[in-house]
Z-matrix of the N, CA and C atoms (Angstrom, degrees):
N
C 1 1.441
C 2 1.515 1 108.92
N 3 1.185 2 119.86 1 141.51
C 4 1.357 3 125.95 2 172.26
C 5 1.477 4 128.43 3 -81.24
N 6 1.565 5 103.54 4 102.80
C 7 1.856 6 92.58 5 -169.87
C 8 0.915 7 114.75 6 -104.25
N 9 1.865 8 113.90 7 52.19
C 10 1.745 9 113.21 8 133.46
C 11 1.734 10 96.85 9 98.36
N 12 1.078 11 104.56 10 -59.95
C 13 1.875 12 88.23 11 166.92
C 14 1.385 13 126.61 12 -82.77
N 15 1.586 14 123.00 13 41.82
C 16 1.753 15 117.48 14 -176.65
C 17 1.555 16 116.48 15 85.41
N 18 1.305 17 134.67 16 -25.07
C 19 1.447 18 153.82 17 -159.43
C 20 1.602 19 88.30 18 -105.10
N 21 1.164 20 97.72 19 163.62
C 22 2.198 21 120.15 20 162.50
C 23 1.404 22 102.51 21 -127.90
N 24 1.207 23 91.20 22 153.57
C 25 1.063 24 111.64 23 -175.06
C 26 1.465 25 114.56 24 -143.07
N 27 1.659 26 124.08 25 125.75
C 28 1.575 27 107.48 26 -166.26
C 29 1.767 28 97.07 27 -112.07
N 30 1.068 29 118.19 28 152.33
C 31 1.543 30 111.86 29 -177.32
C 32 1.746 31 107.73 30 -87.40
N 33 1.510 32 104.51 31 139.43
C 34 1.318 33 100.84 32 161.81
C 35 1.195 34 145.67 33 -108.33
N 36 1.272 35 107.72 34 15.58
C 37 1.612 36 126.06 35 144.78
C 38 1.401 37 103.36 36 -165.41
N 39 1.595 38 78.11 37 168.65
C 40 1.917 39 109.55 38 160.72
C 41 1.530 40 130.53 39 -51.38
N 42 1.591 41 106.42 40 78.61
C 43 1.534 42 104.63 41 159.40
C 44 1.518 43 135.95 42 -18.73
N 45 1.306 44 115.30 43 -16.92
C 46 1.264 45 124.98 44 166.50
C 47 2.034 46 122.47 45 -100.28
N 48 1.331 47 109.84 46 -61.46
C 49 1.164 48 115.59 47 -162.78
C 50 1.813 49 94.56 48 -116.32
N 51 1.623 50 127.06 49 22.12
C 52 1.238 51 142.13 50 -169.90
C 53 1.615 52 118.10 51 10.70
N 54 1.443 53 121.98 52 47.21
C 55 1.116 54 147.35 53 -142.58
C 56 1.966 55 81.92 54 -97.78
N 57 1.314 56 132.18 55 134.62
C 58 1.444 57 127.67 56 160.13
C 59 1.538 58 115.36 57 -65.71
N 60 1.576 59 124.29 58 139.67
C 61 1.243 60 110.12 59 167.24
C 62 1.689 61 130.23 60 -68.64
N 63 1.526 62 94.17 61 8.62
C 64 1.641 63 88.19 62 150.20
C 65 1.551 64 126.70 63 -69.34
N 66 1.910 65 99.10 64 -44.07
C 67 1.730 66 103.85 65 -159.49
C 68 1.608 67 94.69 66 -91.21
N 69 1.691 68 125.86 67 -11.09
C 70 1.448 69 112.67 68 162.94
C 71 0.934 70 129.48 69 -110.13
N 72 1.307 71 128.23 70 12.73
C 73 1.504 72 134.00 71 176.69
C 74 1.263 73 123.97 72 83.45
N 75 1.479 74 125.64 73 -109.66
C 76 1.427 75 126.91 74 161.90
C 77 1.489 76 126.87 75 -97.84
N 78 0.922 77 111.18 76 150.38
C 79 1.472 78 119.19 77 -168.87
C 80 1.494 79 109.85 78 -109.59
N 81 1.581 80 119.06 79 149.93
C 82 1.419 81 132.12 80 -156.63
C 83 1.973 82 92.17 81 -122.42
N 84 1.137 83 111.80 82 102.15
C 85 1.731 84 105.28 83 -173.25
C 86 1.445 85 97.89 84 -100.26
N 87 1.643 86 89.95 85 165.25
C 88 1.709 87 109.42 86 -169.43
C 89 1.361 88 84.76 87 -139.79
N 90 1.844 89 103.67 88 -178.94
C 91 1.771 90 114.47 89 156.52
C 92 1.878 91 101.31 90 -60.14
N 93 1.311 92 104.48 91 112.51
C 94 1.285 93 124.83 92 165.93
C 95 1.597 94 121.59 93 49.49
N 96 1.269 95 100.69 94 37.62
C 97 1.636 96 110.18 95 155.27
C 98 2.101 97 122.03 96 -155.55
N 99 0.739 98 97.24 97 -171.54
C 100 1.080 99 111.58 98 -169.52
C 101 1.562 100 133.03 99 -126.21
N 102 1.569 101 129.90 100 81.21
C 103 2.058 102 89.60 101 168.41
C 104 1.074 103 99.84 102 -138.18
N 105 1.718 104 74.29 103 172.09
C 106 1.732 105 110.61 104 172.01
C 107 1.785 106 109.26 105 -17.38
N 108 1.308 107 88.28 106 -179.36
C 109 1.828 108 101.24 107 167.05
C 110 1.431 109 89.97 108 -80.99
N 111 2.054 110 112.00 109 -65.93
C 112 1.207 111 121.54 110 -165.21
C 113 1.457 112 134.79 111 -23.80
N 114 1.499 113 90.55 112 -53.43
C 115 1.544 114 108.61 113 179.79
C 116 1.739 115 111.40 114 -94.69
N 117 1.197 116 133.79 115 9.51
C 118 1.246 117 132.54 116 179.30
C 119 1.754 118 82.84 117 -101.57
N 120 0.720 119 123.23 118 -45.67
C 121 1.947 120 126.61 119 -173.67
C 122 1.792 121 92.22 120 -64.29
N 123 1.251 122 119.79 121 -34.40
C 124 1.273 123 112.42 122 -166.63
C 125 1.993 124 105.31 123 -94.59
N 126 1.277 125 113.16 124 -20.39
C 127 1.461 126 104.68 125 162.03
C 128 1.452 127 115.51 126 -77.99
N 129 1.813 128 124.83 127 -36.01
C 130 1.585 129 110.03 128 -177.72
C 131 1.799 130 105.32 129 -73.89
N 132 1.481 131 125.73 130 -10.09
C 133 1.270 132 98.74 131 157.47
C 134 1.573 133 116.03 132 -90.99
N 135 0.856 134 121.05 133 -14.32
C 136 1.660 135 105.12 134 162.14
C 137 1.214 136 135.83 135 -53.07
N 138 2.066 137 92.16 136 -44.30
C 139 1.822 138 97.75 137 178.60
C 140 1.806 139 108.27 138 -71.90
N 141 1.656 140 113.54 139 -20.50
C 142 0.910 141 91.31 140 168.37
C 143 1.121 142 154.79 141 -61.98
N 144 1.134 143 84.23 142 -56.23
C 145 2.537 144 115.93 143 154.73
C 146 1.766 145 89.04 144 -23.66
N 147 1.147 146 113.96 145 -72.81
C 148 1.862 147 139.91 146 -157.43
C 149 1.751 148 83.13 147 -44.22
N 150 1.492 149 110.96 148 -60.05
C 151 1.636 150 99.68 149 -163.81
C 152 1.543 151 103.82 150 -82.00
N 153 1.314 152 140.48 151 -28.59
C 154 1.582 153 135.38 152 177.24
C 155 1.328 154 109.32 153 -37.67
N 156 1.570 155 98.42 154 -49.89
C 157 1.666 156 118.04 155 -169.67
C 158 1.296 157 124.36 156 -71.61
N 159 1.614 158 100.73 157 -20.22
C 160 1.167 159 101.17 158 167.25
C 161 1.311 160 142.09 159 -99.84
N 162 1.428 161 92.58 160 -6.66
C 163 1.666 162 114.59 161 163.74
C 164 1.400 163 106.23 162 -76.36
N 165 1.342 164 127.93 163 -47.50
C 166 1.627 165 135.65 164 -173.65
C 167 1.714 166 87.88 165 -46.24
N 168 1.315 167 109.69 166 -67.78
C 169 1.794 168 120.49 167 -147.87
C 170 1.879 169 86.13 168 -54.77
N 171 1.426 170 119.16 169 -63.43
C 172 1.257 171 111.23 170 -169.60
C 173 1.766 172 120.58 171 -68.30
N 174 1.129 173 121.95 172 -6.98
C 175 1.354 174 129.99 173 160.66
C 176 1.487 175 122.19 174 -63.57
N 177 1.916 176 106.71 175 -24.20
C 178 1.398 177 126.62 176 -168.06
C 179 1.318 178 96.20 177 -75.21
N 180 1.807 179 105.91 178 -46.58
C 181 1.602 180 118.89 179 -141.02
C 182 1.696 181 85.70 180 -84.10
N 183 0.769 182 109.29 181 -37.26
C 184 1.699 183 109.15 182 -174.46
C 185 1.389 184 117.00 183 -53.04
N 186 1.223 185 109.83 184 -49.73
C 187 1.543 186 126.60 185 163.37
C 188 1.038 187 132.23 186 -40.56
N 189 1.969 188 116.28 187 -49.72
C 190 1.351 189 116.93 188 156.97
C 191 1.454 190 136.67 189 -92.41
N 192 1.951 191 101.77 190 3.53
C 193 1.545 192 90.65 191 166.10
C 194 1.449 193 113.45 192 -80.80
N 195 1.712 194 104.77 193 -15.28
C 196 1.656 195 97.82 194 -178.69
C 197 1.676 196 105.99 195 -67.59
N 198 1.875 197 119.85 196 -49.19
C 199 0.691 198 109.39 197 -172.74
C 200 2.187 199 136.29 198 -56.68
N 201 1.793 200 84.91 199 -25.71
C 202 1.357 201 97.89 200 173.07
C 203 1.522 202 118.82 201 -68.39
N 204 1.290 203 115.74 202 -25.64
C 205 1.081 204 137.49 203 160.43
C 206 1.723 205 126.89 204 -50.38
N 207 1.119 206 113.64 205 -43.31
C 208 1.579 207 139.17 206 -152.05
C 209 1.735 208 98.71 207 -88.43
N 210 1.276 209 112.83 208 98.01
C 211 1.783 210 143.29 209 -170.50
C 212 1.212 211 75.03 210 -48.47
N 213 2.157 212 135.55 211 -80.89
C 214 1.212 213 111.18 212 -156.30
C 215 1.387 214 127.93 213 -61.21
N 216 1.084 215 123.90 214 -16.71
C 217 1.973 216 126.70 215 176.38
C 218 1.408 217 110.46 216 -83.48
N 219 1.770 218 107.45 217 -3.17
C 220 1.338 219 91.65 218 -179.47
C 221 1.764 220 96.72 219 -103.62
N 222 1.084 221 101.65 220 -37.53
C 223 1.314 222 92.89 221 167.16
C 224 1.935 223 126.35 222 -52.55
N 225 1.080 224 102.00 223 -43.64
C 226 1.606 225 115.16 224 157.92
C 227 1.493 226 132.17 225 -34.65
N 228 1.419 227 101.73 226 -19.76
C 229 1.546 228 103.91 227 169.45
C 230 1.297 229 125.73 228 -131.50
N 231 1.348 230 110.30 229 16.30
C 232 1.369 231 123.77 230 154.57
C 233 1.889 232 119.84 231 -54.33
């Protein structure tokens, strides 16, 4: 990998689970870290969970600005 001043540079472990790229194989690089396969598979299901949840929560909110919104429900609790 090229670290930016002309030189390579290969990482020797996982910034996360500090695993050597012997005992994890290949490595997934960023600005100044490193991971595993393991744990790069284990952050895109996190971000996923992260975005499900965040569609659920705003699917909720949508629901009650219409409903807060909605002349007959407001009239309804008078």
């Amino acid at each position: 990998m090229n670290n930016g001043i002309g030189g390579t540079y290969e990482p020797s472990k996982c910034s996360s689970c500090s695993r050597s790229e012997n005992e994890a194989g290949t490595f997934t690089a960023g600005p100044g870290y490193y991971l595993c396969e393991e744990c790069a598979e284990i952050c895109k299901l996190i971000v996923a969970q992260i975005k499900t949840d965040y569609e659920n929560f705003e699917r909720k909110s949508a629901k009650t600005r219409i409903r807060s919104c909605d002349p007959v429900s407001q009239s309804s609790r008078l």
